[in-house]
C-alpha positions in Angstrom: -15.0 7.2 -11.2 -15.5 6.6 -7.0 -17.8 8.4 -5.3 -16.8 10.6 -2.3 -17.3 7.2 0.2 -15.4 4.7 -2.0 -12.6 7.3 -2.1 -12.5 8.0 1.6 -12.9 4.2 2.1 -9.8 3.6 -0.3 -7.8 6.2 1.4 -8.5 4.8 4.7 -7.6 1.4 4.2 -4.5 2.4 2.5 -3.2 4.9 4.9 -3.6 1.7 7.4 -1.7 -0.9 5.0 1.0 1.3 5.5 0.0 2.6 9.3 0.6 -1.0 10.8 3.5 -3.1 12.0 4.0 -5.5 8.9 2.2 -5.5 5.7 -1.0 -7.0 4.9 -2.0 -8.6 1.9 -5.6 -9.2 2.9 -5.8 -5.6 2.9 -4.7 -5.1 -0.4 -6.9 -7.7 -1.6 -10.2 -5.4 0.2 -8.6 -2.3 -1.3 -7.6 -3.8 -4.9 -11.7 -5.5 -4.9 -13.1 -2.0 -3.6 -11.5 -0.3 -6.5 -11.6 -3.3 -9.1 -7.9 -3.2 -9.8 -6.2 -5.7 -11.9 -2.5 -5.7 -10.4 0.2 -7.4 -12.8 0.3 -10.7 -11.7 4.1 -10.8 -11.0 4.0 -7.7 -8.7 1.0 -9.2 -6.8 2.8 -12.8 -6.4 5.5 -10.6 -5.1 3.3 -9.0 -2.4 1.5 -11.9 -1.6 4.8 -13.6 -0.5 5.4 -9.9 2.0 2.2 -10.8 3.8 2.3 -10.5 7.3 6.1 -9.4 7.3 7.0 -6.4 9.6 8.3 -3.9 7.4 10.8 -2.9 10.1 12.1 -6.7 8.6 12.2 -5.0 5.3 15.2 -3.1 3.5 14.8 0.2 2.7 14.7 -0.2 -0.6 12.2 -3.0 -0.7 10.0 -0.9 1.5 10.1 1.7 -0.8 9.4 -0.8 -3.9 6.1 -2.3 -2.0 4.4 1.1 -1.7 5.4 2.0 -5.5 4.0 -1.3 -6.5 1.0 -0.8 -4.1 0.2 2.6 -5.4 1.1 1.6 -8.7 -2.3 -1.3 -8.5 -4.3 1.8 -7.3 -3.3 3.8 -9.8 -4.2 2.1 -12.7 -7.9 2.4 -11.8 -7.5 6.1 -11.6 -7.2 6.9 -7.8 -5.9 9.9 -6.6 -2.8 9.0 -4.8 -1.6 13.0 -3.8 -3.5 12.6 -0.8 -1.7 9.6 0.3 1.8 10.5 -0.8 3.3 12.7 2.2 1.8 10.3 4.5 2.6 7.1 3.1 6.1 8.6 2.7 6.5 10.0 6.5 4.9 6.7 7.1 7.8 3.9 5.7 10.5 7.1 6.8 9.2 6.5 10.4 9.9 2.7 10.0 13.7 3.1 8.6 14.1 5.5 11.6 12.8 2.8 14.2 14.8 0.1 12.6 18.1 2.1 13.1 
């Protein structure tokens, strides 16, 4: 179980992962080593080859599959995601709106 810090600090970093212009995987490494996640090593080979890409670049729907496999890593450690899931959301919305 996190402490009140390691939470915050997990749900800071992620809110940025998603907050920026393209996605990061060096993030997601700090995140997945702050939480000690073991991602599936598929998905994460996956990611890895996103890094750096702007996610206005991104289809919708592989937008949408990033942040399910992102939260997916996080969540088999036992975060608490409900505090990240109307922001996320409103976050990758406000993407698909700039791209059109």
């Amino acid at each position: 179980m996190l402490d009140t810090f390691h939470q915050q600090a997990a749900t800071v970093a992620i809110k940025k992962l998603f907050e920026g212009t393209y996605f990061s995987i060096c993030e997601l490494d700090s995140i997945i080593k702050l939480l000690g996640c073991l991602p599936d090593k598929k998905d994460y080979e996956a990611l890895k080859c996103l890094h750096c890409v702007n996610w206005s670049d991104m289809p919708p729907d592989l937008r949408d599959e990033v942040l399910k496999r992102v939260l997916k890593i996080v969540k088999a450690v036992g975060f608490n995601t409900e505090i990240l899931d109307c922001f996320v959301v409103k976050s990758l919305r406000t993407i698909q709106l700039q791209t059109h």
